[in-house]
Structures are given as structure tokens and as C-alpha cells.
C-alpha positions as CSV (number, residue, x, y, z in Angstrom):
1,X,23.6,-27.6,50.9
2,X,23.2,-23.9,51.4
3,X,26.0,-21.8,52.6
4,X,26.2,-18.5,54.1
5,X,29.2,-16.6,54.2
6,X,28.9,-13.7,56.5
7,X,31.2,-10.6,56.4
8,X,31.3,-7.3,57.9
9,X,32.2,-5.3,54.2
10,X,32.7,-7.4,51.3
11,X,35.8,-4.9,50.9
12,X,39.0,-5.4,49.6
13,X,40.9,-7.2,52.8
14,X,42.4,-10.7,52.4
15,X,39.6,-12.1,54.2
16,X,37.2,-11.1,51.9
17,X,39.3,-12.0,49.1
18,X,39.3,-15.4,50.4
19,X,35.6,-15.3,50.6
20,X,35.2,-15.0,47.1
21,X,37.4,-17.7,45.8
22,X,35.5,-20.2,48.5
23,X,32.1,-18.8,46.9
24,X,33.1,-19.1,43.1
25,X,34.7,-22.3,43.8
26,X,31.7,-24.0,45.6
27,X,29.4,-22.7,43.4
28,X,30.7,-24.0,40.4
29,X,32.0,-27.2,41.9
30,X,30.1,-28.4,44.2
31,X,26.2,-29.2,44.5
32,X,25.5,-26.8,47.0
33,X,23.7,-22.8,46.6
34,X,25.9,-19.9,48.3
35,X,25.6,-16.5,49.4
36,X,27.4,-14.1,50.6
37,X,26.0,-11.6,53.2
38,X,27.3,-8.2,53.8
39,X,26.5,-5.9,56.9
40,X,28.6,-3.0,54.5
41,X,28.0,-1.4,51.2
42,X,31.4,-2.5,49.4
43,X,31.6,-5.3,46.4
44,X,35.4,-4.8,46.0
45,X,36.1,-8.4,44.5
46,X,34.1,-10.3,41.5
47,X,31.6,-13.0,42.4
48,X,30.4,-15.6,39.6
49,X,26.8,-15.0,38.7
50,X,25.4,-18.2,40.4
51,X,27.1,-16.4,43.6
52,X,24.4,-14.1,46.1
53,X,25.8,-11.2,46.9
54,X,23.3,-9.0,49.9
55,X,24.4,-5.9,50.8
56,X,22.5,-4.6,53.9
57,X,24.5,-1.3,53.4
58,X,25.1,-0.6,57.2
59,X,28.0,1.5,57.8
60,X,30.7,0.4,60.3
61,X,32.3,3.9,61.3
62,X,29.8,5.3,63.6
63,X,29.6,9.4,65.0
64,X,28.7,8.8,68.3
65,X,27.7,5.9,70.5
66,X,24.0,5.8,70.2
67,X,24.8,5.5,66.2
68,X,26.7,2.7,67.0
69,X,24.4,1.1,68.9
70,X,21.7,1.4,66.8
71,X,23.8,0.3,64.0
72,X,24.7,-3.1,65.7
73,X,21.0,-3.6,66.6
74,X,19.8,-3.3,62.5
75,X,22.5,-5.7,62.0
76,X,21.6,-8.4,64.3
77,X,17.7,-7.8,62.8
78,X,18.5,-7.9,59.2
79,X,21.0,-11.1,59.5
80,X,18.3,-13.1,61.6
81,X,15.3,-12.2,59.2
82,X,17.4,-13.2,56.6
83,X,18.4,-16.5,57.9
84,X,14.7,-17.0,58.9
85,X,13.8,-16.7,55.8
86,X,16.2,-18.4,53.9
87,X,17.5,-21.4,56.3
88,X,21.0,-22.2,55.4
89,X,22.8,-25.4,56.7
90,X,26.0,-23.3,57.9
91,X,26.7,-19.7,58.2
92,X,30.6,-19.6,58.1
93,X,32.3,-16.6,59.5
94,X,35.6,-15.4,57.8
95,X,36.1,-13.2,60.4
96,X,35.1,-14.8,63.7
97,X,33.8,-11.1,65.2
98,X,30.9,-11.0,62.3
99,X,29.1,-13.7,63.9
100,X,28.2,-11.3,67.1
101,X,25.5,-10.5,64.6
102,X,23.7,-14.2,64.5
103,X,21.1,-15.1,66.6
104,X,22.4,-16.7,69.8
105,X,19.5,-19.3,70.4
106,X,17.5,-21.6,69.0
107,X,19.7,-21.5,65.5
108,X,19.2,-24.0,63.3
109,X,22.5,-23.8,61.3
110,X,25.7,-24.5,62.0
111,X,28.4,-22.3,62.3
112,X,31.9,-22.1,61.5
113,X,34.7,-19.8,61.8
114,X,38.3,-19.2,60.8
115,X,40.8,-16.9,63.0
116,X,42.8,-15.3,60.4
117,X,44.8,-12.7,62.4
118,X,47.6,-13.5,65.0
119,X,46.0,-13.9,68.2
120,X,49.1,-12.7,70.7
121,X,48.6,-9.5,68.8
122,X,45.0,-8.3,69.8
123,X,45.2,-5.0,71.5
124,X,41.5,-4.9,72.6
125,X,41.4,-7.3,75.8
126,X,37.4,-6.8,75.5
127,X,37.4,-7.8,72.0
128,X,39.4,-10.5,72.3
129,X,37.5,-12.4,75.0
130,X,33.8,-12.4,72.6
131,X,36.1,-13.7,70.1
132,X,37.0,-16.3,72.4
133,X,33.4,-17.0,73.2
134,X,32.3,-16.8,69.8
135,X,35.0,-19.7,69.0
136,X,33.8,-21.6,71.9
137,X,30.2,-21.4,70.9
138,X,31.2,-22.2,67.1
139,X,31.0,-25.9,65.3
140,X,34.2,-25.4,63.7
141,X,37.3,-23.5,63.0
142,X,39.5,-22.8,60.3
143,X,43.4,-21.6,61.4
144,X,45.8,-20.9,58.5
145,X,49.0,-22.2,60.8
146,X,49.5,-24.5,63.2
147,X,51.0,-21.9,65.8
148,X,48.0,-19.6,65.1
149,X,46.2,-23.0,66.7
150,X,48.2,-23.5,69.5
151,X,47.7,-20.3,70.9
152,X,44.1,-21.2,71.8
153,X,43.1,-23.3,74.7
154,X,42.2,-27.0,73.8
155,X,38.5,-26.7,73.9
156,X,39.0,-23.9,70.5
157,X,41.8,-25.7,69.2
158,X,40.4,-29.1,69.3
159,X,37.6,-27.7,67.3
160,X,39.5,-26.7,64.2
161,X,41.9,-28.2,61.2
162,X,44.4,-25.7,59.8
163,X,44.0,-25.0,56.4
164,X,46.7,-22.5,54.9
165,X,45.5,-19.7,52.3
166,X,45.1,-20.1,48.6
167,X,46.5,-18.2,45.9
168,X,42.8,-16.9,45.2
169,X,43.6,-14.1,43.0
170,X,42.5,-14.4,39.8
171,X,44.7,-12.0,38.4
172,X,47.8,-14.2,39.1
173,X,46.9,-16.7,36.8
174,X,47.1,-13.9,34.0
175,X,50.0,-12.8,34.1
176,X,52.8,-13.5,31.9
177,X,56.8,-13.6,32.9
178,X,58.8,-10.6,31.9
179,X,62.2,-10.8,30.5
180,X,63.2,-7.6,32.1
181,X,62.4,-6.2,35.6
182,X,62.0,-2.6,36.4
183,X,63.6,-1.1,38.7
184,X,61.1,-0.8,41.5
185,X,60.7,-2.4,44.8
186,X,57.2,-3.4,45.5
187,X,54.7,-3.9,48.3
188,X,51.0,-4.1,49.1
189,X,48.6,-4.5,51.1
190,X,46.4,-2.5,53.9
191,X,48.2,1.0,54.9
192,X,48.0,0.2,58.4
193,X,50.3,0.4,61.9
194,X,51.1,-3.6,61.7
195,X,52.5,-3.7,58.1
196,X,55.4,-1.3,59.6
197,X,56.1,0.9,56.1
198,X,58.0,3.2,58.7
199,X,60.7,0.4,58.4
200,X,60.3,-0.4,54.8
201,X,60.3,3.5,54.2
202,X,63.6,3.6,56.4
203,X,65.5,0.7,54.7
204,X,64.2,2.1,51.2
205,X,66.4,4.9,52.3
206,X,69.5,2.8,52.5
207,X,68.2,1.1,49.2
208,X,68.4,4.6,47.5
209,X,72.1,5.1,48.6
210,X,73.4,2.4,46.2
211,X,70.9,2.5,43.7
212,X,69.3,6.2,43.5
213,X,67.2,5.7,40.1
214,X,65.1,2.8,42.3
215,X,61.1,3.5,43.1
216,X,59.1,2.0,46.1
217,X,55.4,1.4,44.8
218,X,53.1,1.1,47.4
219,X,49.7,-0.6,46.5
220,X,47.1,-0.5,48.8
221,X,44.6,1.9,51.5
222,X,43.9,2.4,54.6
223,X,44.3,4.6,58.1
224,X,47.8,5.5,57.9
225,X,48.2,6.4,54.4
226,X,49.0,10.1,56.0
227,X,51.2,9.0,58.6
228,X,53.8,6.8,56.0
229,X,53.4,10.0,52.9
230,X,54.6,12.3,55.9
231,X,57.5,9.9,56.9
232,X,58.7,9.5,53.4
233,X,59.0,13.7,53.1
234,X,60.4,13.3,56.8
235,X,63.2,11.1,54.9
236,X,63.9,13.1,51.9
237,X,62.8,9.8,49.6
238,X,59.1,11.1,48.4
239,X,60.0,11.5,44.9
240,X,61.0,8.0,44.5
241,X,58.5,6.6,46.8
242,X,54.6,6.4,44.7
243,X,51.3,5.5,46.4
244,X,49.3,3.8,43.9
245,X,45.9,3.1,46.0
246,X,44.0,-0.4,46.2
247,X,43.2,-2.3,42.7
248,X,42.2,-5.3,42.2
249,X,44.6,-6.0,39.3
250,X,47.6,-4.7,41.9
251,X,49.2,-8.0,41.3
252,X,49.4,-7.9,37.5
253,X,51.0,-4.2,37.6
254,X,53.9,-5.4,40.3
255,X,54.3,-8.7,38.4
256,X,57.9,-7.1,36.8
257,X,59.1,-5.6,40.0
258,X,62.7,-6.1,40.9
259,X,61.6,-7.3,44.6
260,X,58.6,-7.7,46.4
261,X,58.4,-6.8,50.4
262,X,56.5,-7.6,53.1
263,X,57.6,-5.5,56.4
264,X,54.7,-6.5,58.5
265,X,55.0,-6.6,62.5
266,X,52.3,-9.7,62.7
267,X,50.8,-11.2,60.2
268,X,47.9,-14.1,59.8
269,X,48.7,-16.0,56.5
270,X,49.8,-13.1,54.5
271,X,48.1,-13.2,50.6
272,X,49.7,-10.5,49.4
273,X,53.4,-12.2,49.8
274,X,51.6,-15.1,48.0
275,X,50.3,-13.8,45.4
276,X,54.4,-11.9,44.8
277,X,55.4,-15.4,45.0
278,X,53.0,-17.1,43.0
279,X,54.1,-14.7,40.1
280,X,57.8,-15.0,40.3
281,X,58.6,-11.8,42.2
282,X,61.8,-12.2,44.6
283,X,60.4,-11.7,47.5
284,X,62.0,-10.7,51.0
285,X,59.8,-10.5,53.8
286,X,60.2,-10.1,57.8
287,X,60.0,-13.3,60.1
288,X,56.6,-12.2,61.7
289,X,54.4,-14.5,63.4
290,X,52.7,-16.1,61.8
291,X,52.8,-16.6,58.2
292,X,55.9,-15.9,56.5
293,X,58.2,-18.8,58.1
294,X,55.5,-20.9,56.6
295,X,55.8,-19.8,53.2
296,X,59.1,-18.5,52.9
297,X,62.3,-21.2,53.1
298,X,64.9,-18.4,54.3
299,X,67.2,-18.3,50.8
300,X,66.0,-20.6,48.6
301,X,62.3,-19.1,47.4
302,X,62.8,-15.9,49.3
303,X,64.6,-14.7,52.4
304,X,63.6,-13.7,55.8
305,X,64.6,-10.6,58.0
306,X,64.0,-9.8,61.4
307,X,61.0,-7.6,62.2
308,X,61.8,-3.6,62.8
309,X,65.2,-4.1,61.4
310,X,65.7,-1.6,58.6
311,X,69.5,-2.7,58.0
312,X,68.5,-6.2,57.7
313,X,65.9,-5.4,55.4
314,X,67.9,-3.2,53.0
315,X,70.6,-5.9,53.0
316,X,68.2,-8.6,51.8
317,X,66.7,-5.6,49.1
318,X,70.2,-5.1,48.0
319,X,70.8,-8.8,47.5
320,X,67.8,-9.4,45.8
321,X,67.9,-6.6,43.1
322,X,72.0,-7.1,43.0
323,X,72.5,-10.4,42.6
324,X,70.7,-11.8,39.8
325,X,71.6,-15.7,39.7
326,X,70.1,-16.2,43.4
327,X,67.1,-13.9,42.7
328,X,66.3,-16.2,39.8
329,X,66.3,-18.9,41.9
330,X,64.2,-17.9,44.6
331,X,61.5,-16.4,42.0
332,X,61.3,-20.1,40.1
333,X,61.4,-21.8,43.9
334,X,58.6,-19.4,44.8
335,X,56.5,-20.3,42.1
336,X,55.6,-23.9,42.9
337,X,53.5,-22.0,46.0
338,X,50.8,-22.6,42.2
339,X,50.5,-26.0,43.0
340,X,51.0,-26.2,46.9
341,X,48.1,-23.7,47.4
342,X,46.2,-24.1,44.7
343,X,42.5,-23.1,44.6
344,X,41.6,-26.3,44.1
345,X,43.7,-27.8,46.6
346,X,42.7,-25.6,49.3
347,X,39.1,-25.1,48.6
348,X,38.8,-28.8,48.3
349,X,40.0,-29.0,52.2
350,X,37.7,-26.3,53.2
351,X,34.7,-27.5,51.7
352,X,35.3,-31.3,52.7
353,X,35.6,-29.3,56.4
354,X,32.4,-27.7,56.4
355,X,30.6,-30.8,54.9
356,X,32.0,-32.4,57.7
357,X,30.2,-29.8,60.3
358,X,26.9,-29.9,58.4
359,X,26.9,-33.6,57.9
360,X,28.0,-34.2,61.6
């Protein structure tokens, strides 16, 4: 079997990360050959040696409209040559907007993709309806949650399974439990409007006023790195709050955090709060859809807060890093997300899904 997995950037998003766990995992498991296709330039995570990797090294941020146009149409050329040429039983499409790219006639693979955002929270009404006729034109898709499913109408939904994430990262499985946590609060993930570090930034604040000698690490990149360094001088907390970009490793260097935080407005299937929980870290996270409710039993492997609620979420920060004997508990609870969501468990049930499409 040949598979193509087709992204936009092989950057360093969740999607992508989940691309290269499928890929290493197939390749190595499984009799089949697999590649992985990039419009972008970017090779942020590691890919096995019997893994493709094709950059076709078209940028996505475009100066003007004709650039953009122009762009799209190399694109659609230089993923149809390619699968001319090379013939692969299914192209699957992490992100279900990449596949505007494939040939819409005549194709003789099949196609599958996954919807990993939260589909009540697409801004773009435009956007949203190719994505919709993209899904509709598609073999099969993957949803991480079963709410994320029933958003679509039945002619998507009936189409797809739901499969949740894996702990993918291979740097979780390296790391080794600390006796002793440092006194730093921890998140990660894209710097961007949704994750909401305006109200982690704001509870840190109330953090601070019971425990002044704490630091917020914040791991990660992205379009409002500016905006949340701004707020943090607005609150009088940047010498305790550090930006330490996007790495790879980001897991391994939070793995002693006191308490791990997700403050995201929406969310897919978050990996990030899996990976914090896969290591041990307690972990307190907002009750966004979707993703978190799933993964998080509210006080026993982590607790829940309402989104946009900076008093809540100090309160659960404070409990965490304050009372030792529950955070214990939730970090051993957490850890059994290791066997629940498992690479092998989950990339057993997306493989056996798209053998199912091609074999169909």
C-alpha cells in the first residue's frame, strides 16, 4: 500500500506532529511505503529514514493577491504531477483544507481526511463551506471526539470513526520523574488568540499574590507572541513570566513543573495537555469544547475551569501547587493517558481505518 500524507508545512503544529507518529509507525509496522508531502519549506519534527519527506517549498504568506494566486496554482501543479507519477492508494489529509490542492477528477486514489479543530469555531464562513465540500467529496474521516462528529450533517458524519489523539511525542517516553518540582507554572503550545494567555496571564497575576518567587514558562510561537509580552508588562508580571520559543524537546524541559495549563477558548484534541499528562505534570485546564472533558476527569487526573475565568483558574493553580497529596494523585491518574493513547493503540485504529477505505 502506498500512502500519502499531505500537509500544508510540515511545521511544528499538532497536526503535523500527528503526521509523523502515523508515518514512523506505518512504516515500520506495517507492509505499506509512505510519504509525506509538503506544499512549505519546514521539517520541524523527525521522520524515520524509510519515511519520504517532499518539500515543494511554496510559501503560504503571500504580499498581494496575484502572489497568492499564483502560489495556489504551483501547488495544485506540483501535487498532481506528483501523484501522477507516483500513484498512491490514498492521499490522507491531516488537515481537510490541504486537499483543495488534489486534482478534483478522474483521481485514482482515495482520500481521507480528519477535522482536527472545533467546527462551531470557524470564523471564515467561506472557508468553512469548501471544507464542508471537501468532507463531502472525501472517502473517509477521522474526528478526535464524538461532539466534534456530531456537529456535521449525517452525510460527513456517517463517513467517519472517531479516533482520539496519541501521545506521539517521542520525547515523553524519555523522560524520567523528578523528586522535586520547580516552582514554575507551565504551558505550551501555538501563541495564538484561541489559547487565551490574556487569561492565563491575568490569573498568573493572582498566582503571584500568594506565591511571588513562582515563574510562568511559556513554550511555543506564533502571531500573538507581541500582543501576550505586551500584556504581561501591562500587568506588572514580566519578570516572572519567560517566553521560551517552540522546541521539540518542550516537553522534557516542563516535565518538573509544579502545574501544567491549558487556557484555550476551543480546542480540537489538545496534544500539548497530553503530553503534560502523559508525563505526570498536574495539569489544570479550561472546559473548552472539545477536548479537555475528554481527557480530563474534573479532580481526579486533573481539574477543569470554566473558559475566560481568571479567578477560577488561579484557584485551580493555587490548589494544584498548594496541596500536594491531591496533586500527586492527579499526576499518577494522568499518567495511565500511556496506555489509553498509546501509539500503538491509536495508530493501530487509524491504520485499520484507512485499510478499510483503500480496501473498500
Amino acid at each position: 500500500m502506498k500512502i500519502v500524507f499531505l500537509v500544508s508545512n510540515f511545521g511544528s503544529g499538532g497536526a503535523e506532529r500527528t503526521v509523523a507518529y502515523l508515518s514512523n509507525y506505518i512504516s515500520n509496522k506495517k507492509d505499506a511505503d509512505v510519504t509525506v508531502l509538503s506544499l512549505g519549506s519546514d521539517s520541524f519534527y523527525s521522520l524515520d529514514e524509510n519515511v519520504e519527506l517532499v518539500k515543494f517549498g511554496i510559501p503560504s504568506n503571500c504580499n498581494s493577491s496575484f502572489q497568492k494566486i499564483r502560489n495556489s496554482f504551483f501547488r495544485f501543479i506540483k501535487v498532481r504531477n506528483y501523484l501522477r507519477k507516483h500513484k498512491p492508494d490514498v492521499v490522507f489529509c491531516m488537515m481537510a483544507m490541504s486537499a483543495r490542492f488534489l486534482p478534483k477528477r478522474n483521481k485514482k486514489f482515495k482520500l481521507i481526511c480528519s477535522e482536527r479543530s472545533n467546527p462551531n469555531y470557524t470564523i471564515d464562513a467561506k472557508r468553512n463551506k469548501e471544507k464542508n465540500k471537501i468532507l463531502k467529496c472525501s472517502d473517509g474521516i477521522i474526528f478526535q471526539t464524538e461532539r466534534a462528529k456530531n456537529c456535521f450533517p449525517k452525510e460527513i458524519a456517517d463517513k467517519g470513526v472517531v479516533i482520539q489523539n496519541a501521545v506521539g511525542n517521542p520525547y515523553v517516553y524519555q523522560v524520567s520523574e523528578s523528586p522535586n518540582r520547580r516552582m514554575v507554572i507551565s504551558t505550551m503550545g501555538r501563541l495564538s488568540k484561541e489559547k487565551d494567555h490574556v487569561t492565563l496571564l491575568t490569573a498568573f497575576k493572582i498566582v503571584l499574590e500568594r506565591y511571588p518567587d513562582f515563574i510562568l514558562e511559556i513554550y511555543g510561537d506564533g502571531p500573538y507572541k507581541q500582543v501576550i509580552m505586551d500584556y504581561s508588562r501591562e500587568l506588572g508580571v514580566e519578570d516572572n513570566v519567560k517566553f521560551m520559543g517552540a522546541r521539540e524537546d518542550a516537553i522534557v524541559k516542563i516535565s518538573d513543573s509544579s502545574c501544567f495549563v491549558l487556557s484555550s477558548i476551543f480546542e480540537g484534541m489538545p496534544n500539548a495537555l497530553m503530553e503534560a499528562m502523559a508525563v505526570g505534570i498536574p495539569c489544570v485546564s479550561t472546559d473548552c469544547p472539545f477536548g479537555p472533558k475528554e481527557l480530563i476527569e474534573d479532580g481526579v487526573n486533573g481539574l477543569l475551569v470554566p473558559v475566560k475565568d481568571a479567578t477560577s483558574l488561579a484557584n485551580a493553580i493555587i490548589k494544584m501547587i498548594s496541596d500536594k497529596e491531591f496533586s500527586q494523585k492527579c499526576s499518577l491518574n494522568a499518567k495511565k493517558i500511556l496506555q489509553t493513547n498509546s501509539i500503538d493503540n491509536i495508530a493501530e485504529q487509524y491504520f485499520d481505518f484507512i485499510s478499510k477505505i483503500v480496501n473498500r
